[in-house]
Backbone bond lengths (Angstrom), bond angles and torsions (degrees), N, CA, C in turn:
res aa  C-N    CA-C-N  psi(-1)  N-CA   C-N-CA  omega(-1)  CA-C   N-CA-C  phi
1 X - - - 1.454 - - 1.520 109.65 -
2 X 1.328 121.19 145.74 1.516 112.86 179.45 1.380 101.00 -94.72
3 X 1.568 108.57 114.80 1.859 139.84 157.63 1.686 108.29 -17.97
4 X 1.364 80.00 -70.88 1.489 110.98 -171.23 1.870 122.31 -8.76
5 X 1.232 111.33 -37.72 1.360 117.90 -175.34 1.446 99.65 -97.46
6 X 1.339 128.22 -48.01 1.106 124.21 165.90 1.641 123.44 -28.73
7 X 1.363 106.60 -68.92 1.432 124.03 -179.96 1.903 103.20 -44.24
8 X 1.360 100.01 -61.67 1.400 130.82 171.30 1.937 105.65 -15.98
9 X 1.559 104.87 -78.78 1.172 131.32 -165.49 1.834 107.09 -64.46
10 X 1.336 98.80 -28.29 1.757 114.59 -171.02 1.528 102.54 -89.40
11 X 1.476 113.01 -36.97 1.769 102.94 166.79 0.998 113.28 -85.79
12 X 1.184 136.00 -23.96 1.368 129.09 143.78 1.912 144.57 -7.43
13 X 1.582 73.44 -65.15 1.858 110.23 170.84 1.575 99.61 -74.54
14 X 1.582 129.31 -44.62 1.230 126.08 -167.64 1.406 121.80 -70.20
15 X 1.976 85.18 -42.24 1.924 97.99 179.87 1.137 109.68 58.03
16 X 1.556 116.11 58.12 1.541 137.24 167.65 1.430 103.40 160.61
17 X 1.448 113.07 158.27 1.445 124.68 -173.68 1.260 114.41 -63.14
18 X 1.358 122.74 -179.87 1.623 113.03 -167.55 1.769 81.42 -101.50
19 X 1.654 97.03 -177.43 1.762 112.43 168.61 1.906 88.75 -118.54
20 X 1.212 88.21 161.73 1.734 101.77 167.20 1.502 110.21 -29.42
21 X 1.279 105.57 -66.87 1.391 128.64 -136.63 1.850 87.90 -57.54
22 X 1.752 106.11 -47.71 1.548 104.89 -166.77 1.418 99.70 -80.18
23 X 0.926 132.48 -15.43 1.515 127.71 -175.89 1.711 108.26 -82.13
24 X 1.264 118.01 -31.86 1.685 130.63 160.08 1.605 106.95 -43.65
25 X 1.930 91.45 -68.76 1.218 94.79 -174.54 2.129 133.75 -68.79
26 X 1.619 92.24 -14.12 1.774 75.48 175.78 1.425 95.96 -107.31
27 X 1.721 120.67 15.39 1.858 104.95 166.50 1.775 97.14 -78.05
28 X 1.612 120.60 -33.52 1.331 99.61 -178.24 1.548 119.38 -96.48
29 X 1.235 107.19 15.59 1.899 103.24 159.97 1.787 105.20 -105.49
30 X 1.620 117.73 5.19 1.134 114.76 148.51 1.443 147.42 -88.17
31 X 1.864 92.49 -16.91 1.644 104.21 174.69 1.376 100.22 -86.74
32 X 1.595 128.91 -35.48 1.414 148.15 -175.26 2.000 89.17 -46.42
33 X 1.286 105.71 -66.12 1.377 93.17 -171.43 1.425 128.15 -100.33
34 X 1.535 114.00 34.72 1.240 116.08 170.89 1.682 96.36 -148.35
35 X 1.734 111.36 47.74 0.988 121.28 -175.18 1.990 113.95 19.63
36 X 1.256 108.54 68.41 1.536 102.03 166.22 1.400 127.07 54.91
37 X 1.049 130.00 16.37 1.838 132.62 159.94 1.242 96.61 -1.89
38 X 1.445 107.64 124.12 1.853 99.17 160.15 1.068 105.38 -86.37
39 X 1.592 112.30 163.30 1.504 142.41 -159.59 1.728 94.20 -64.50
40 X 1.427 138.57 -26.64 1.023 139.88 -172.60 1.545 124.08 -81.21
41 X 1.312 86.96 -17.00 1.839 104.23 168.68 1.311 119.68 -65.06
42 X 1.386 135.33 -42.10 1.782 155.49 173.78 1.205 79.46 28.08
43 X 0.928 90.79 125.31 2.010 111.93 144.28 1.401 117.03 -72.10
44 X 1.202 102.85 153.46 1.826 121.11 151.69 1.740 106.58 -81.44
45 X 1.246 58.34 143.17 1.074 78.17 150.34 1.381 123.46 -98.64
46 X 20.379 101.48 -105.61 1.672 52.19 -6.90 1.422 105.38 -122.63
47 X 1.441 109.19 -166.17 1.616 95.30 -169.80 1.171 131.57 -85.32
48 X 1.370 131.72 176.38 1.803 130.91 161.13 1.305 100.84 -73.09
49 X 1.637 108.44 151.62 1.586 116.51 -178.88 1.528 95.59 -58.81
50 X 1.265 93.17 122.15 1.434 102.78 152.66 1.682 120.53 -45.90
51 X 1.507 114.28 156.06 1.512 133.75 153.82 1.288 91.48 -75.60
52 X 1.574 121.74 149.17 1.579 131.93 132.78 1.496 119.00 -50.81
53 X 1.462 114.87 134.87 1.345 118.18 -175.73 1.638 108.58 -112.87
54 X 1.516 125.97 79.46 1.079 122.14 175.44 1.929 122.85 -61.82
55 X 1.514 95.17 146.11 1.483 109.60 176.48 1.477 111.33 -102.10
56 X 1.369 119.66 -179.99 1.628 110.18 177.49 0.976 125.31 -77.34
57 X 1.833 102.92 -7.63 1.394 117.45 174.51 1.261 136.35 -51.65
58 X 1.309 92.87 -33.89 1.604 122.73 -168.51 1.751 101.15 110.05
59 X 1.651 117.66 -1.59 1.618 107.76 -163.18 1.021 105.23 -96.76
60 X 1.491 132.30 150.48 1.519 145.04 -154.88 1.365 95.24 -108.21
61 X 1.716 116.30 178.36 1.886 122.06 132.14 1.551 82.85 -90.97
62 X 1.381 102.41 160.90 0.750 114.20 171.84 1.833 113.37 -107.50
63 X 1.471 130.67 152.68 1.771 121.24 -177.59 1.770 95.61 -29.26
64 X 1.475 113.76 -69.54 1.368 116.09 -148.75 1.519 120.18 -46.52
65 X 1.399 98.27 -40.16 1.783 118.45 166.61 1.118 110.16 -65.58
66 X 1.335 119.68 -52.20 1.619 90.25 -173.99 1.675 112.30 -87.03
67 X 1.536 128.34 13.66 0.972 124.89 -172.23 1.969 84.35 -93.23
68 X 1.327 129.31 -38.42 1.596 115.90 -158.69 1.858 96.33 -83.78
69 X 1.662 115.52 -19.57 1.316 88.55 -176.26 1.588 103.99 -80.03
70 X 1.469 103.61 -42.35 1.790 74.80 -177.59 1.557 133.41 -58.26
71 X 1.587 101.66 -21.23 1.847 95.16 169.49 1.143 94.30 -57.97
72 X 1.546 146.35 -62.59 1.169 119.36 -148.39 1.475 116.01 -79.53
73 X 1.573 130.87 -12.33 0.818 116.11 -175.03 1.635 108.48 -104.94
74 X 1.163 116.24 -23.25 1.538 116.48 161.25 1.700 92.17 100.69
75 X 1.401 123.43 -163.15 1.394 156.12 -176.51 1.337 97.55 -151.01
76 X 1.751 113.15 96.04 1.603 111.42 178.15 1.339 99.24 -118.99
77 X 1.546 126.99 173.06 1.561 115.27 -19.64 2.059 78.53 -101.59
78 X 1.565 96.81 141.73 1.658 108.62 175.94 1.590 110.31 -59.25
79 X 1.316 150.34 121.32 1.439 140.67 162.41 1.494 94.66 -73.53
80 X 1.412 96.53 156.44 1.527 115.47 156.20 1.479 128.89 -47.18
81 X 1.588 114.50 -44.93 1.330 142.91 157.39 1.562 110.25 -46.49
82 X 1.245 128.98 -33.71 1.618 133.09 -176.44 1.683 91.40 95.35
83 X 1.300 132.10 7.61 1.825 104.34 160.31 1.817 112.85 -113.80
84 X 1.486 109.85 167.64 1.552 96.27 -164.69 1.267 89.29 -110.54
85 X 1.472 97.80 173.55 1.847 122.63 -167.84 1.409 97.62 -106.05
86 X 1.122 130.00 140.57 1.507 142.16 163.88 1.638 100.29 -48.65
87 X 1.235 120.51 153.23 1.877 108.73 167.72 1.642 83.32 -152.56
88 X 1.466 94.61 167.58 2.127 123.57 170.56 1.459 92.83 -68.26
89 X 1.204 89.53 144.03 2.048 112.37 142.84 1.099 112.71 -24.35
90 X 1.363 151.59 107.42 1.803 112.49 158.27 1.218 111.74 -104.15
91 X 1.523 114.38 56.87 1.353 118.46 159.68 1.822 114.20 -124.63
92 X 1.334 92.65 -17.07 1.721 108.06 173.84 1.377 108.44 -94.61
93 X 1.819 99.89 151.53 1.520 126.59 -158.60 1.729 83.72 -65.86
94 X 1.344 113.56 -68.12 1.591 98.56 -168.26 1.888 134.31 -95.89
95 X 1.359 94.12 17.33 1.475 121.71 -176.11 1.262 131.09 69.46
96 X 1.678 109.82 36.05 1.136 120.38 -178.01 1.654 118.15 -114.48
97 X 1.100 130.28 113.75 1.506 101.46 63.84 2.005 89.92 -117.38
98 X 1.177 116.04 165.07 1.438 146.74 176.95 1.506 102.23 -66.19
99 X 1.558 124.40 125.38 1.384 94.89 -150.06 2.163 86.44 -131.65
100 X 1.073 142.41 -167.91 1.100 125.35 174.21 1.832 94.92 -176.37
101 X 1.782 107.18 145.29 1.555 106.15 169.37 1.166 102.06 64.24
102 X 1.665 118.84 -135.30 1.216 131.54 -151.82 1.185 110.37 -88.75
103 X 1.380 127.43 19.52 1.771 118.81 -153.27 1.390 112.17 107.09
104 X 0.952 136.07 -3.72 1.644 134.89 -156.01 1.525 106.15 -92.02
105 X 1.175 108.46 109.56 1.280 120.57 162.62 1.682 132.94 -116.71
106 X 1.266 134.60 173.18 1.331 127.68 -147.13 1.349 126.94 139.51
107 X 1.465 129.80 165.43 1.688 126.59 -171.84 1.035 114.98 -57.92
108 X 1.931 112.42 -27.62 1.754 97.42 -158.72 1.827 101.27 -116.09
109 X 1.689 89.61 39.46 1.867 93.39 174.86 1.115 82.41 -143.67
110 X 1.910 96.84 135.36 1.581 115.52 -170.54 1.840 83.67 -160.90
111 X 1.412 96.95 -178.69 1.446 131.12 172.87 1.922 92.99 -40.37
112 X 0.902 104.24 143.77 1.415 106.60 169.55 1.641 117.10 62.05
113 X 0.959 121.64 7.13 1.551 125.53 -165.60 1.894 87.85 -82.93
114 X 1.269 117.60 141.27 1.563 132.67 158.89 1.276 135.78 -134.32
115 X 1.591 104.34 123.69 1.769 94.30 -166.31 1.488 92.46 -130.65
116 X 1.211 89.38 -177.97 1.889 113.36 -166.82 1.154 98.78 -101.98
117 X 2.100 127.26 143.22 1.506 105.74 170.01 1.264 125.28 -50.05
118 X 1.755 129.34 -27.32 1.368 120.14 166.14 1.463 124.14 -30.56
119 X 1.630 90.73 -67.00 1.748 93.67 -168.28 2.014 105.07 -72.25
120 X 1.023 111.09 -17.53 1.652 106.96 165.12 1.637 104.04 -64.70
121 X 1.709 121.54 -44.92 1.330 83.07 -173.61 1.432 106.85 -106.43
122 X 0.839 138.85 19.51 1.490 143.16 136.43 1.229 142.88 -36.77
123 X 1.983 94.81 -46.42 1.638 112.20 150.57 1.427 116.97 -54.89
124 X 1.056 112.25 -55.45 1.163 145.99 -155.52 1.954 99.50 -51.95
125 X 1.489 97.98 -53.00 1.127 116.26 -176.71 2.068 118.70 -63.04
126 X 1.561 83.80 -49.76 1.354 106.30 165.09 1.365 132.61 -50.23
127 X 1.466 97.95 -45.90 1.929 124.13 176.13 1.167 100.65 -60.50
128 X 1.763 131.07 -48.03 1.355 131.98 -177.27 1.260 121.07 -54.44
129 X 1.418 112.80 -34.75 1.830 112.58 -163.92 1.637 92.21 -78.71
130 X 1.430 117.32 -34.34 1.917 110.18 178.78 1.421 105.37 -44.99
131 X 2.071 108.51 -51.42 1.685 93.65 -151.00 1.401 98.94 -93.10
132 X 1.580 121.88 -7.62 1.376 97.33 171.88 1.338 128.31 -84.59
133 X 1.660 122.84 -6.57 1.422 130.32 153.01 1.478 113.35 -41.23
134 X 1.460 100.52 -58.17 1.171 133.58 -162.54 1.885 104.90 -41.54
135 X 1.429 83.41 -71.59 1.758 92.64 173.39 1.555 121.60 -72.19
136 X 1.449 131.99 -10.61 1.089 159.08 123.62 1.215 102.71 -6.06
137 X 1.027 90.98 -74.23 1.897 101.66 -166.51 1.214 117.98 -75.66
138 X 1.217 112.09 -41.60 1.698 120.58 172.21 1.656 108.52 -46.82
139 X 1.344 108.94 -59.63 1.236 112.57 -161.13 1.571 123.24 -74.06
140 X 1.743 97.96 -20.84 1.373 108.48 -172.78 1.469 134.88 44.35
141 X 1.474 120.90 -89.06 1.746 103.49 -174.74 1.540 89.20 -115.01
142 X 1.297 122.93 -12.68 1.522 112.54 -171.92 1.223 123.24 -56.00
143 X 1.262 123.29 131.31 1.832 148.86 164.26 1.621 95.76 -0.47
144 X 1.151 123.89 108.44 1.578 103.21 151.90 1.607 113.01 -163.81
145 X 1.221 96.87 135.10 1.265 102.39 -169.62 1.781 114.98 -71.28
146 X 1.390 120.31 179.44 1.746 123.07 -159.12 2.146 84.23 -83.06
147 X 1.019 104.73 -47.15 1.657 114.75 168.59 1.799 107.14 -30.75
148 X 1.538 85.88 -68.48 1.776 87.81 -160.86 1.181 117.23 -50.84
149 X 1.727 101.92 -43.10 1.811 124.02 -156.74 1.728 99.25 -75.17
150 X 1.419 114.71 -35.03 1.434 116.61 150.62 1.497 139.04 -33.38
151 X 1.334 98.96 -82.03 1.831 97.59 152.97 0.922 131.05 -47.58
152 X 1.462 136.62 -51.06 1.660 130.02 147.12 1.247 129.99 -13.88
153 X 1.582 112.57 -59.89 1.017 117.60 160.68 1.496 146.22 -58.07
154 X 1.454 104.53 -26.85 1.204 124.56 142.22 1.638 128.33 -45.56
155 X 1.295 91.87 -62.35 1.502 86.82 -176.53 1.115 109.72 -79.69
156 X 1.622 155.50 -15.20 1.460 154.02 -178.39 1.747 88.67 -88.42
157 X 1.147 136.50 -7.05 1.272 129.36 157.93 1.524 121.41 -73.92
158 X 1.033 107.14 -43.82 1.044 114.70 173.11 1.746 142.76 -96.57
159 X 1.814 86.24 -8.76 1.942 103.82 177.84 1.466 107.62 -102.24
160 X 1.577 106.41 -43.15 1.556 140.43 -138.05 1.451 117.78 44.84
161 X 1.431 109.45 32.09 1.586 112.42 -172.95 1.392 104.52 -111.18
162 X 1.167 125.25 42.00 1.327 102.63 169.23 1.564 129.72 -75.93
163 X 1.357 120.27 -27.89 1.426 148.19 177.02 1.569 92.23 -46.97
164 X 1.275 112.72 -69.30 1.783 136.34 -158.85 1.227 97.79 -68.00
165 X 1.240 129.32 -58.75 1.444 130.82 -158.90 1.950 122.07 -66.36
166 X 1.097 81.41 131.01 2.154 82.92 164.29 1.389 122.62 -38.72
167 X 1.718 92.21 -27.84 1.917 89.35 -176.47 1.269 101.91 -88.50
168 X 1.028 128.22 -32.93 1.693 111.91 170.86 1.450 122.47 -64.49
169 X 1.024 104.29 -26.48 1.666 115.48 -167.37 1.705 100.90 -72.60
170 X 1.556 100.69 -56.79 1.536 99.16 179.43 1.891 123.74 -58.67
171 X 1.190 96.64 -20.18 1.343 114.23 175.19 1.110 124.34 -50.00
172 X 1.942 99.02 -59.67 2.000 124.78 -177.12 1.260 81.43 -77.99
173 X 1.919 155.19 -11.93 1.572 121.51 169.09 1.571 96.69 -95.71
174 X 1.332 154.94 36.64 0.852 156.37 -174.52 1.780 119.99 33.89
175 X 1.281 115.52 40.81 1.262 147.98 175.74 1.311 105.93 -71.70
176 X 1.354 144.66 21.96 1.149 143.81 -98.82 2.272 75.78 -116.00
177 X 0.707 134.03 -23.14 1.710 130.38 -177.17 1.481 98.95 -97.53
178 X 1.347 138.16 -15.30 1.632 143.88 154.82 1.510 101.61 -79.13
179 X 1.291 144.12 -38.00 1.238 133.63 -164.88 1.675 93.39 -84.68
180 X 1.176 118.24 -46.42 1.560 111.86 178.52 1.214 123.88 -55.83
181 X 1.495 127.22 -15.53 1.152 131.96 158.76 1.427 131.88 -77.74
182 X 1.172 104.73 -13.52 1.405 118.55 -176.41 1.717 113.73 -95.83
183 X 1.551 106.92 2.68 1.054 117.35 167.03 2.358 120.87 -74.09
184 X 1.377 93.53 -16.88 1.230 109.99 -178.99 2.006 109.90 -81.42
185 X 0.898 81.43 -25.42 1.541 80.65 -177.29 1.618 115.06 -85.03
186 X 1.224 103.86 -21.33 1.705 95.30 -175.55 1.988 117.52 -84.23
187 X 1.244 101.05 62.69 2.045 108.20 -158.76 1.469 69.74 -124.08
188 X 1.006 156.92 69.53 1.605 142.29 118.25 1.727 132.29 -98.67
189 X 0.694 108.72 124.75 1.654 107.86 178.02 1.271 113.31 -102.28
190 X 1.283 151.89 164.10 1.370 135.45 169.95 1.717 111.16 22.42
191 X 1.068 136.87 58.36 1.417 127.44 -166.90 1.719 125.90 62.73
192 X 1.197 102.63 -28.41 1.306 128.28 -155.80 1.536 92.30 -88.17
193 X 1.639 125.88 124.94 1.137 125.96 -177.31 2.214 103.01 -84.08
194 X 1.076 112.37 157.89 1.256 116.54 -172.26 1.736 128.16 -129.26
195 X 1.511 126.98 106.37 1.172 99.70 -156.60 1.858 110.12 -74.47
196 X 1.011 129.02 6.39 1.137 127.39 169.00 1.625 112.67 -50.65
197 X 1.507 107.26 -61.36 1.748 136.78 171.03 1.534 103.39 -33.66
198 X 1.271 104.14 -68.65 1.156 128.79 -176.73 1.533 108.87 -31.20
199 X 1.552 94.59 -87.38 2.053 87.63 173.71 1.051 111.54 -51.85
200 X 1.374 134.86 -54.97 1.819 132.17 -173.90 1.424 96.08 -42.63
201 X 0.935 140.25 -86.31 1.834 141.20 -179.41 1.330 104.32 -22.82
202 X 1.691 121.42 -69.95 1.367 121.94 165.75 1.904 119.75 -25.42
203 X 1.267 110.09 -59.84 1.796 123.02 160.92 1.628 102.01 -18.85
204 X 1.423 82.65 -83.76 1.516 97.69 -163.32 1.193 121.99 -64.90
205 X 1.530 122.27 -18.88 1.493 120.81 -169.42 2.087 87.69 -71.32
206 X 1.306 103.19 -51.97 1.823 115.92 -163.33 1.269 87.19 -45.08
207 X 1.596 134.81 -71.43 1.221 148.41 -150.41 1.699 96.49 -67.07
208 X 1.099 122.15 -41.56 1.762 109.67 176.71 1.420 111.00 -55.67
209 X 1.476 100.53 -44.42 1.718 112.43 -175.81 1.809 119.99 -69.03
210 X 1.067 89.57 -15.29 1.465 93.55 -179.56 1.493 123.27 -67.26
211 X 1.298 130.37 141.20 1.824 124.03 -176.96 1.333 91.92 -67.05
């Protein structure tokens, strides 16, 4: 199932980034109630230079990261007017979650929701400081290059599994040529593998691997 809105909707409510500890704890009241999906299931889900998005860590996105998530996630849907329309999943059975701008999803984006590219990249900007805590925290003191912590971020943007998954895990043992492989497996949406996933994973696997 994709996390992602979940996590989304709960920092939301918090109005600050998660710590490890809660991000541990609602990945296992999420496998708890969708009896355990394996990590191989993943859901489904150019730009202006980015700002750097610092964490408390001291860890950034870095340009390159946030330049591959927005290719993959685009600025949808363009109005005629220059502001965009909220739209469905179109990889989920019932078109949820409601997605808007850069990827941004959450309680207060639904059917009819309209924003300005500002507030798309504003979210956008905002959404970043969650997942780069996020992976921040996961990873803690382990080795990782501005490349890796990039793709990570990418993909916990787009899975919210990094905690859960083999590819994170192999990562924090510094498995770091096993974790890049494990970037190929997460192209499923509803069961259903996706070639969208597919290249996006492809992105990120190159970009982890990169010096």
């Amino acid at each position: 199932m994709n996390r992602k809105p979940i996590f989304d909707a709960v920092r939301k409510l918090l109005d600050r980034p998660f710590t490890q500890p809660e991000v541990d704890a609602l990945d296992e009241a999420i496998d708890l109630a969708t009896s355990a999906l394996p990590a191989t299931t993943a859901p489904e889900p150019t730009a202006p230079e980015p700002a750097s998005v610092p964490d408390a860590s001291g860890r950034t996105l870095g340009a390159a990261g946030a330049k591959l998530i927005k290719k993959w996630e685009g600025c949808e849907r363009h109005r005629a007017d220059g502001k965009f329309d909220a739209y469905p999943d179109p990889g989920s059975a019932d078109g949820k979650p409601w997605t808007i701008g850069w990827g941004s999803t959450g309680p207060d984006i639904r059917k009819g929701t309209v924003w300005t590219q500002a507030q798309c990249d504003e979210r956008f900007d905002e959404d970043m400081k969650s997942y780069v805590g996020q992976v921040a925290h996961f990873i803690g003191d382990t080795p990782t290059t501005q490349n890796q912590f990039d793709a990570l971020v990418s993909f916990q943007y787009n899975t919210g599994a990094i905690a859960s998954s083999t590819l994170g895990k192999l990562h924090k043992q510094g498995k770091f040529e096993d974790a890049q492989r494990e970037f190929a497996k997460w192209i499923f949406n509803n069961h259903k593998p996706m070639a969208g996933l597919k290249a996006r994973r492809a992105d990120e696997a190159k970009l982890y691997g990169t010096p």
